[in-house]
C-alpha positions as CSV (number, residue, x, y, z in Angstrom):
1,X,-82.6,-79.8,3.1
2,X,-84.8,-81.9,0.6
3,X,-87.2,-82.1,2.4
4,X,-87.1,-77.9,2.4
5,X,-87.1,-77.7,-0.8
6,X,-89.8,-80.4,-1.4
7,X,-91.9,-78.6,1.3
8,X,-91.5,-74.5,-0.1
9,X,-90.7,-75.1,-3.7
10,X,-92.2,-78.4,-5.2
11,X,-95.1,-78.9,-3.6
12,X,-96.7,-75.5,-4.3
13,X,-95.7,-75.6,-7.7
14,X,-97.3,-79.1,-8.1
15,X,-100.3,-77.7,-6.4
16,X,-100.6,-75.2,-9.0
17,X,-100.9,-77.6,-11.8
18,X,-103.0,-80.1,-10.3
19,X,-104.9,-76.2,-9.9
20,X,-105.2,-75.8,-13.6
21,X,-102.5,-73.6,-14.1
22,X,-101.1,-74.9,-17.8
23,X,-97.2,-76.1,-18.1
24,X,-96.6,-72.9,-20.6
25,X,-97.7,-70.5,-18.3
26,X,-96.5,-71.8,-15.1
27,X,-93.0,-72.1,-17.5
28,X,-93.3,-68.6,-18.2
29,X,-94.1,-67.0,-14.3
30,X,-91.3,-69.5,-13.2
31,X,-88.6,-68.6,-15.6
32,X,-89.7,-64.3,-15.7
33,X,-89.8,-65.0,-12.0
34,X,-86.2,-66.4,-12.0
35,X,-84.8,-63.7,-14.3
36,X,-86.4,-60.4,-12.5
37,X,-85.4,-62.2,-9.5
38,X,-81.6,-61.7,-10.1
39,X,-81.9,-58.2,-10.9
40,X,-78.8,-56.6,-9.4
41,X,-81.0,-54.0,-7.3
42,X,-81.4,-55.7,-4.2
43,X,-85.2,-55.4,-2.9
44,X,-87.1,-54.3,-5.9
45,X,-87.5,-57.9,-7.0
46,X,-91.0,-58.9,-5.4
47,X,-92.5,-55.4,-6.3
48,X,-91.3,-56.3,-9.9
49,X,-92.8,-59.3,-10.1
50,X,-95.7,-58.9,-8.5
51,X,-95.9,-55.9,-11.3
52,X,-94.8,-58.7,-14.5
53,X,-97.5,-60.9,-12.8
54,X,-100.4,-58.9,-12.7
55,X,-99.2,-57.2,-16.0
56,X,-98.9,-60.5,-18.0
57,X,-101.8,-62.2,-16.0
58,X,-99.5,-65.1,-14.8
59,X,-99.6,-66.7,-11.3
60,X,-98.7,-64.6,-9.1
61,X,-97.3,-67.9,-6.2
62,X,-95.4,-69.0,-8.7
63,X,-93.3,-65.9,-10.1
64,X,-93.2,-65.2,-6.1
65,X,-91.8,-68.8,-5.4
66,X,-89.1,-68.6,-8.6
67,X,-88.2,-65.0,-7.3
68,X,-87.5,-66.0,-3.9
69,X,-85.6,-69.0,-4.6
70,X,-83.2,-66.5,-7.1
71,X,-82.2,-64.8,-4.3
72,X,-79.1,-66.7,-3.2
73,X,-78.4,-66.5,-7.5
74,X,-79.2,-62.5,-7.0
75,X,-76.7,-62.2,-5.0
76,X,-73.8,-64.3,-6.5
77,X,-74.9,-62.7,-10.0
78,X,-74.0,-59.0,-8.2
79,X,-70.5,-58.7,-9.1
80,X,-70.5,-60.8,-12.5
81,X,-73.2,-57.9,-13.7
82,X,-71.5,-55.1,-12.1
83,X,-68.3,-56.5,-14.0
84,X,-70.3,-56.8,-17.4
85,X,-71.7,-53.5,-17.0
86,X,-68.6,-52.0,-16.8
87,X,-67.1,-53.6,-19.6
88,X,-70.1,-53.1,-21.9
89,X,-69.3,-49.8,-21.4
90,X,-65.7,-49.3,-21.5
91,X,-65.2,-48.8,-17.5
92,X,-63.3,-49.5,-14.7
93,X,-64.7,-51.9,-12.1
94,X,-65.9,-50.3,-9.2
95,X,-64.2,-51.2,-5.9
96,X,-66.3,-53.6,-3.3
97,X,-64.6,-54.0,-0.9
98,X,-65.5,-52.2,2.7
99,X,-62.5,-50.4,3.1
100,X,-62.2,-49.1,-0.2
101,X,-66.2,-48.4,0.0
102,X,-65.5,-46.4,3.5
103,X,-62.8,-44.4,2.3
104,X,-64.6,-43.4,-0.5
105,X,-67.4,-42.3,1.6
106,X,-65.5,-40.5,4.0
107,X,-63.7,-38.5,1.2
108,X,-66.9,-37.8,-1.2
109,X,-69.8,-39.0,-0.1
110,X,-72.1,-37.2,-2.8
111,X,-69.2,-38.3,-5.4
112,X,-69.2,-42.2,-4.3
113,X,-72.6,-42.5,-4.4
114,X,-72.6,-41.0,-8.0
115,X,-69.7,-43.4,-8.7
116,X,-71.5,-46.1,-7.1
117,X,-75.2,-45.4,-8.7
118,X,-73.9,-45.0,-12.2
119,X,-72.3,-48.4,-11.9
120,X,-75.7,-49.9,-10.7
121,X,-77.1,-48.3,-13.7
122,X,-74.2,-49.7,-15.8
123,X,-75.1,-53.4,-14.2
124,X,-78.8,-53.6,-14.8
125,X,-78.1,-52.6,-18.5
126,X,-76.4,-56.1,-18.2
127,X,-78.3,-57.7,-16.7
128,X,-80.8,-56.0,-19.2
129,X,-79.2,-58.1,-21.6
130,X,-78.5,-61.9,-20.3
131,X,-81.7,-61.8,-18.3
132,X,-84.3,-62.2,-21.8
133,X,-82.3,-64.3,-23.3
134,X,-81.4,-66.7,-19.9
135,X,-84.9,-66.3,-19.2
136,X,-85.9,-67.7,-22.6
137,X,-83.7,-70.8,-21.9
138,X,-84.9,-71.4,-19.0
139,X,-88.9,-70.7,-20.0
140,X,-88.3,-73.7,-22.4
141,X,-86.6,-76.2,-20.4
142,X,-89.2,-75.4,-18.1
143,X,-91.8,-76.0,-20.6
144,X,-90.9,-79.3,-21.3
145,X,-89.8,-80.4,-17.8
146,X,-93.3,-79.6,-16.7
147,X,-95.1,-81.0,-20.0
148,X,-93.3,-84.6,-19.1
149,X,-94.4,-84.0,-15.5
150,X,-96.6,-87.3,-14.0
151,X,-98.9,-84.6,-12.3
152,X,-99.7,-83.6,-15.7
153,X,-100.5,-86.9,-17.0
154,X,-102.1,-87.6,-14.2
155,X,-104.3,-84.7,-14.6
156,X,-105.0,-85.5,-18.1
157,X,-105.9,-89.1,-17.0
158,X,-108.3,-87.0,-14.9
159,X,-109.9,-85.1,-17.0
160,X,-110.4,-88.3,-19.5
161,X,-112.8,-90.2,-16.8
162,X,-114.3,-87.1,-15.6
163,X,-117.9,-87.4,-16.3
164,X,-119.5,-85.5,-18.9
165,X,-120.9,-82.2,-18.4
166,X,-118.2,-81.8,-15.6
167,X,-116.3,-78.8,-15.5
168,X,-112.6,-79.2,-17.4
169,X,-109.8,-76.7,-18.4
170,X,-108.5,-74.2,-16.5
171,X,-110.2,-70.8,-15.1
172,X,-109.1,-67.0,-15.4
173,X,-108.9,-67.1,-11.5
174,X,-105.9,-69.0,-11.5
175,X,-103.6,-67.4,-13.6
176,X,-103.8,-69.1,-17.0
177,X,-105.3,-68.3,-20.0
C-alpha cells in the first residue's frame, strides 16, 4: 500500500516541483483539488476541477491527483453534508437506507426524487460552507509542508550552481505563475 501511494500520489507531485511548479501554487491546486473533490454530487468532481484548473491557471495533474485521492473522503463526507444541510436548514434527514429509498420510489417516484434532489441541494450549500474554509486550512499546511520539502531545497541548490545565462524560474506551461 505505500508503495501505492508513493507510486500515484508522491512521486507525481514531486515531479511537478522538480518541474517548476511553485510550493504556493501546487498548495493551492492540491488543497482546491481536495475540497471540490468531496463535493457531495458524485461524478461532477473532475469536470469541476478540470474547470477551477483551467479557470485559475493551476496545474491541472495536480488538482486531478488531489481530486482523485478525495474520493474515498467524498464519499464518507456524503451523509455528514446531507446531515448539515438539513440542519442548516431546519429539516428532517432524508432516509438512506435501500428499503426506505425503494419504497419511496415505488410510492412517488416524481415526489422522492423531488425529496431526494432538494436534499442534494440542501448538502452542497454545506458543503458550500466547510469546503472554503477546510480548503483554506489545508492550502496552508500545504504551503508550508511543501516550502520545507528537500526537493525544494534541492532545487534551489540547483538553481544556485546553474550557470549563468541558464534558464531559471518557472514557465507559464506548467501551471505557475
Amino acid at each position: 500500500m505505500r508503495e501505492l501511494v508513493r507510486r500515484k500520489l508522491v512521486d507525481p507531485l514531486a515531479r511537478q516541483l522538480s518541474q517548476g511548479v511553485s510550493p504556493e501554487r501546487l498548495a493551492l491546486a492540491l488543497a482546491l483539488g481536495t475540497a471540490v473533490g468531496t463535493l457531495p454530487i458524485l461524478g461532477a468532481t473532475t469536470a469541476l476541477c478540470a474547470f477551477a484548473g483551467v479557470a485559475l491557471r493551476l496545474n491541472q495533474p495536480a488538482i486531478q491527483v488531489a481530486n482523485y485521492a478525495a474520493y474515498p473522503a467524498q464519499l464518507a463526507l456524503l451523509l455528514p453534508f446531507f446531515r448539515l444541510g438539513a440542519w442548516l436548514f431546519g429539516r428532517r434527514p432524508v432516509a438512506f437506507s435501500p428499503g426506505a429509498i425503494r419504497a419511496q420510489l415505488a410510492a412517488d417516484p416524481w415526489g422522492a426524487l423531488a425529496q431526494y434532489g432538494a436534499a442534494n441541494l440542501r448538502a452542497v450549500a454545506a458543503w458550500a460552507v466547510v469546503a472554503p474554509v477546510a480548503a483554506g486550512v489545508l492550502y496552508l499546511v500545504l504551503r508550508a509542508l511543501l516550502l520545507r520539502s528537500p526537493l525544494r531545497r534541492h532545487r534551489e541548490r540547483e538553481a544556485e550552481c546553474a550557470p549563468p545565462g541558464a534558464a531559471s524560474g518557472p514557465s507559464p506551461a506548467n501551471g505557475s505563475r
